[in-house]
C-alpha positions as CSV (number, residue, x, y, z in Angstrom):
1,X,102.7,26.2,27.4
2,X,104.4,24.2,24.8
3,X,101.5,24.0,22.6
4,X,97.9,25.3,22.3
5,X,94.7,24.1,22.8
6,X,92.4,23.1,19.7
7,X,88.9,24.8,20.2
8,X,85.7,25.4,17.9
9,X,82.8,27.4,17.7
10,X,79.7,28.2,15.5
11,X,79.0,31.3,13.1
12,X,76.4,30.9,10.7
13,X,76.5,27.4,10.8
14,X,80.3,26.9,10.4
15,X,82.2,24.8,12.8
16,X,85.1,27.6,13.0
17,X,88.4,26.4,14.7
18,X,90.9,28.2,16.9
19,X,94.0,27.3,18.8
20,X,93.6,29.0,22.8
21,X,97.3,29.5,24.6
22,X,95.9,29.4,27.8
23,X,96.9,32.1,30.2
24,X,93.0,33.0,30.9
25,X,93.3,35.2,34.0
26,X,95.8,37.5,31.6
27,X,94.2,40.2,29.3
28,X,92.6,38.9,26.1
29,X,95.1,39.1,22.8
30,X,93.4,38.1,19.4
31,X,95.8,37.4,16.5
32,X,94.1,37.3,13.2
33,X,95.9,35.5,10.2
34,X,96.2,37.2,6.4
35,X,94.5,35.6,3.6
36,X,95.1,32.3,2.1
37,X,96.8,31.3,5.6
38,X,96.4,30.1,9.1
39,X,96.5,30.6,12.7
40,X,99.8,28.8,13.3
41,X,101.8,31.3,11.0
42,X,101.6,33.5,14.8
43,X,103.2,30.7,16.8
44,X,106.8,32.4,17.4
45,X,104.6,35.6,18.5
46,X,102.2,33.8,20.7
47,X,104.9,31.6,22.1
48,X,106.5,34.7,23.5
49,X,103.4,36.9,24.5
50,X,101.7,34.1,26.4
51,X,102.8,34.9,29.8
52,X,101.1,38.2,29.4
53,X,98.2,37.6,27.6
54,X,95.7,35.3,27.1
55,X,96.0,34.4,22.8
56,X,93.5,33.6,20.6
57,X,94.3,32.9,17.2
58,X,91.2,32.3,14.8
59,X,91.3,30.3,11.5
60,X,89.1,32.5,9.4
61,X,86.3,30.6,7.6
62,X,88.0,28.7,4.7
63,X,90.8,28.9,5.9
64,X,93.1,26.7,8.2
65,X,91.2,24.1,10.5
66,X,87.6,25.8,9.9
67,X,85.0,24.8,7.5
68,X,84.7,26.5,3.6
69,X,81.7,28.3,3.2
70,X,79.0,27.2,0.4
71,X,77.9,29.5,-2.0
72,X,80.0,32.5,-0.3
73,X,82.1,34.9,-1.6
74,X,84.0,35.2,1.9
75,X,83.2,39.1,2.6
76,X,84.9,41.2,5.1
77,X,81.1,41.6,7.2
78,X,80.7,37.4,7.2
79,X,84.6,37.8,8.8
80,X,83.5,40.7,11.1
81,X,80.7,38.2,12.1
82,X,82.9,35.3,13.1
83,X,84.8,37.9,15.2
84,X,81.4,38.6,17.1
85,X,80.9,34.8,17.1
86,X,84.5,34.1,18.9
87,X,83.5,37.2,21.4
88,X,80.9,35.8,22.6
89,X,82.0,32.1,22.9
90,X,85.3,33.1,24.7
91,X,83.1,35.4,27.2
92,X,85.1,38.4,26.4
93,X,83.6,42.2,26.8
94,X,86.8,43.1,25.0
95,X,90.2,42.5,23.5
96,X,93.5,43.7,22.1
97,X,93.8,43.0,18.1
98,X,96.9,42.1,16.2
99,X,96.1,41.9,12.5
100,X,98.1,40.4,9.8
101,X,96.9,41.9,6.0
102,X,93.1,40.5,5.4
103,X,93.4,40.4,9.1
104,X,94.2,43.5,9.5
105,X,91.0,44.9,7.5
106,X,89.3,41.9,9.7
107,X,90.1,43.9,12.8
108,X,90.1,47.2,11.9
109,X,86.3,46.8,10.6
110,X,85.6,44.9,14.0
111,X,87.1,47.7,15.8
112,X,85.4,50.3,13.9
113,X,81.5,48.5,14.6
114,X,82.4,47.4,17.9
115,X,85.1,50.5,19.7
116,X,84.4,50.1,23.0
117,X,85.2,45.9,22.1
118,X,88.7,46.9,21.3
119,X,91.3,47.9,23.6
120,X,94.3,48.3,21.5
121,X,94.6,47.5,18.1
122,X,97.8,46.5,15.9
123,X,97.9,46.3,12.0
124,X,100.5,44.5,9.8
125,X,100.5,46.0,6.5
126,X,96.8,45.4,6.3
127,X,95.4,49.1,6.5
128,X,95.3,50.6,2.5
129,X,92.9,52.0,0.3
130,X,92.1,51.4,-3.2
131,X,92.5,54.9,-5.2
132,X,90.8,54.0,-8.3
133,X,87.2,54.6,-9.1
134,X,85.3,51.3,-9.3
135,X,84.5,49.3,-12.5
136,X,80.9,50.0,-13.8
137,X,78.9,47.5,-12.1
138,X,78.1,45.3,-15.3
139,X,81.6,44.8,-15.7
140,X,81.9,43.8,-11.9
141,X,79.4,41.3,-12.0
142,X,81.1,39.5,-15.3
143,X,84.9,39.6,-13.6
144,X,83.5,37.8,-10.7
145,X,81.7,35.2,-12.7
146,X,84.3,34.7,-14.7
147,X,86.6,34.1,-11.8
148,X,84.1,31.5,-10.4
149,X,84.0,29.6,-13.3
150,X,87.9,29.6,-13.6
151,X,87.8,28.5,-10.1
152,X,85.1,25.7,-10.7
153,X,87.8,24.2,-13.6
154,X,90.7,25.1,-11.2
155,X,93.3,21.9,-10.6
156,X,94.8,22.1,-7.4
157,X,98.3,22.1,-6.2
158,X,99.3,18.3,-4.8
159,X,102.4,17.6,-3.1
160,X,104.0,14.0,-2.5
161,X,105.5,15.5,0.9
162,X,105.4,18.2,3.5
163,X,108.7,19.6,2.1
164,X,107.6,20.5,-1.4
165,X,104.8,22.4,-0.3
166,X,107.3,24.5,1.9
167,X,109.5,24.6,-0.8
168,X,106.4,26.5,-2.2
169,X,106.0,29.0,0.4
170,X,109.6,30.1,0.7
171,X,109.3,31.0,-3.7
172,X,106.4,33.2,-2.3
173,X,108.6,34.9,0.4
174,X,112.8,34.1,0.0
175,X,113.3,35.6,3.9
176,X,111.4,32.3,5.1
177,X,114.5,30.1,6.6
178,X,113.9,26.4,5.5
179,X,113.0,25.5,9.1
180,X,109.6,28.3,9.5
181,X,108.2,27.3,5.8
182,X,108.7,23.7,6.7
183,X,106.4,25.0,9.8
184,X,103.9,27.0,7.7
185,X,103.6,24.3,5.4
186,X,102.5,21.3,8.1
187,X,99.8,23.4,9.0
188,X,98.7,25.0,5.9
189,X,98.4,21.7,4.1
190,X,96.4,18.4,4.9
191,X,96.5,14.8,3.5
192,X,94.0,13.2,1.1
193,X,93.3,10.0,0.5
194,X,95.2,9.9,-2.5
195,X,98.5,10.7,-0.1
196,X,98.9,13.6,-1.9
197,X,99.1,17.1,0.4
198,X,96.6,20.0,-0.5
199,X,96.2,23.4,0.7
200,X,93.4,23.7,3.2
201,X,92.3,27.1,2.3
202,X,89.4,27.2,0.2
203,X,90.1,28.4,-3.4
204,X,87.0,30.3,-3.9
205,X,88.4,33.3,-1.7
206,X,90.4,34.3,-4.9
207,X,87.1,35.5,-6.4
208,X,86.9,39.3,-6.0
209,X,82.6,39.9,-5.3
210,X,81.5,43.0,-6.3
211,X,79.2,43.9,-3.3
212,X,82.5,45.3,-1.4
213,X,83.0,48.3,1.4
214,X,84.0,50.9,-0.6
215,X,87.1,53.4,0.0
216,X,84.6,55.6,2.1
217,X,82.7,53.1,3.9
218,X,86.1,51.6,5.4
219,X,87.0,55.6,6.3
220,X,84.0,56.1,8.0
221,X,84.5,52.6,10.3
222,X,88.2,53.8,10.9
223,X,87.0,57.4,12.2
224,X,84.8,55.3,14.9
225,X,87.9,53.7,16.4
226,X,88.9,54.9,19.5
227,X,91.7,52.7,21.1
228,X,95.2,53.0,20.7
229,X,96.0,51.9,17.3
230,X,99.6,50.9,15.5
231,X,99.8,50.4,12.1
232,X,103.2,48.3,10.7
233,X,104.4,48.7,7.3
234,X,107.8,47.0,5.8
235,X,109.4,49.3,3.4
236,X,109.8,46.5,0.9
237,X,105.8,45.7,1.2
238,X,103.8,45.6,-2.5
239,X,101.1,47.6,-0.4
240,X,101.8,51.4,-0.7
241,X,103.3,53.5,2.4
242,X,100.5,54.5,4.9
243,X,101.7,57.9,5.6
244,X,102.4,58.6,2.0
245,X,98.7,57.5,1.6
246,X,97.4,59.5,4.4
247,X,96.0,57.0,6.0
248,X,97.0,58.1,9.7
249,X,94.2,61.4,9.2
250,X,91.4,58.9,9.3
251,X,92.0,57.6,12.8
252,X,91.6,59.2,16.2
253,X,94.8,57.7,18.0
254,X,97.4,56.4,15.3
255,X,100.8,55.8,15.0
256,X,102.9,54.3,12.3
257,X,105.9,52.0,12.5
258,X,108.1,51.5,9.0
259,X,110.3,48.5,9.2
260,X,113.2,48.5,7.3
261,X,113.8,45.3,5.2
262,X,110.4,43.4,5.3
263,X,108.1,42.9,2.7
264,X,104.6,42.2,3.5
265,X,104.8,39.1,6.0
266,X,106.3,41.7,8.8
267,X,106.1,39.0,11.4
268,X,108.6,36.8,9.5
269,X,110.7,38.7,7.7
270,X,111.6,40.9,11.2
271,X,110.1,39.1,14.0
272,X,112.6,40.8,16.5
273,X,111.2,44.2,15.2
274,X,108.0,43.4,15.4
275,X,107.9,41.4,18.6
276,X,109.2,44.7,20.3
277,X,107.3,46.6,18.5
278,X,104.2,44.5,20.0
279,X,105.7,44.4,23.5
280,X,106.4,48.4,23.8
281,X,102.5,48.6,22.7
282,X,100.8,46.3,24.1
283,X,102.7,47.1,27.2
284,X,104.2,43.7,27.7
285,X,107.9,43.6,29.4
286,X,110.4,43.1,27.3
287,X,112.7,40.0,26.8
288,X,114.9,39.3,29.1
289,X,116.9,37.0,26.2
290,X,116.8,36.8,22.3
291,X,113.3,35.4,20.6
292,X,113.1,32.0,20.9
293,X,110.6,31.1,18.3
294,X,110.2,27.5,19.5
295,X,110.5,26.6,16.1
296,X,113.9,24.9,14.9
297,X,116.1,26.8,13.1
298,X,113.9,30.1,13.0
């Protein structure tokens, strides 16, 4: 399948979008995208799963192809809820996850409501805990206002062309080759009238609402899980080391994978790694030649 299918569906009166690879007799594979991102980062991934799997791959509210919330502060629970929403409208009883950062938290808090919805479950650098007490609650309340209000007064970033916003992904991570931010970009941005390119991800996600899970409320929905679950880490990630953390002791059935020389975008910085990483897991054969992302110059 040289490209996927554009679908929608409703969640609390969104029109969310995702992009269906076809393959619907296979086993169900749901690929959920990091924050400030998009469903097409996973193309290179999906391209070579397809012909085991049937791949979803969800634009998370406010994000990508789907409609920004108003008045929301984009919490994990309203996420957890579009996850229900796409269950249902695909007409799947369950699935295997493969979380990217936000997406990973997505997933794993899915998994941890819903464990017998799950059947295995992969995380890219998105499982961590915060190890600092919480702000008093006052002070909570004013950091978020604040940030709203800076948000309300926020300009944002125009681009005359394609190429300048890519040029703009690969400061953000130097692994990107010219030819996969030039990718990211045509489907992270969208053209307004003006001709100028914008981000499509809605800005108010930056606000940090203080009516979060805490540390122990995301522990007790990990302890629920019961599938097979992966976590991925890159060594050169800003998120701290799983194990170091002890993050594996709050899971029934978990193993960790470090890769050596990735930072946080795992799936770009060693997509050979992680694809076989994925394969060996998910139980997928493995590649009779090298990854051919699809994507020029990848």
């Amino acid at each position: 399948m040289a490209e996927p299918e554009d679908r929608f569906y409703e969640s609390q009166g969104l029109q969310l979008h995702y992009v269906d690879w076809g393959n619907e007799s296979a086993p169900p594979l749901i690929l959920v995208h990091g924050g400030l991102d998009h469903c097409r980062n996973w193309d290179a991934i999906a391209r070579e799963l397809q012909p085991h799997f049937h791949i979803m791959a969800p634009d998370l509210r406010g994000h990508g192809d789907s409609e920004w919330a108003k008045g929301s502060s984009y919490s994990l629970t309203d996420n957890v809820y579009d996850m229900t929403r796409l269950m249902q409208f695909a007409g799947l009883q369950d699935a295997a996850f493969v979380g990217h950062s936000m997406g990973g938290m997505v997933a794993l808090a899915y998994a941890g409501t819903y464990p017998e919805k799950v059947s295995r479950l992969i995380v890219l650098d998105g499982a961590f805990l915060s190890g600092s007490q919480p702000a008093p609650i006052h002070e909570q309340m004013s950091r978020w206002i604040d940030q709203l209000d800076r948000i309300s007064e926020h300009q944002e970033s125009t681009f005359r062309t394609i190429e300048e916003a890519a040029k703009r992904l690969s400061t953000r991570n130097k692994r990107l080759t010219s030819a996969l931010a030039l990718h990211l970009a045509s489907y992270g941005v969208r053209k307004g009238a003006d001709g100028l390119y914008r981000w499509k991800f809605d800005h108010y996600q930056r606000a940090r609402a203080p009516y979060r899970l805490s540390p122990e409320d995301y522990v007790a929905l990990w302890t629920r899980i019961t599938c097979p679950t992966l976590l991925m880490w890159g060594d050169e990630s800003f998120l701290s080391d799983p194990e170091a953390a002890g993050l594996l002791a709050h899971f029934k059935s978990a193993e960790l994978e470090k890769i050596a020389g990735a930072g946080h975008w795992l799936h770009h910085d060693r997509l050979d790694v992680v694809l076989a990483s994925l394969r060996r897991f998910l139980g997928a054969p493995e590649a009779a030649l090298a990854v051919d992302s699809g994507i020029t110059g990848l």
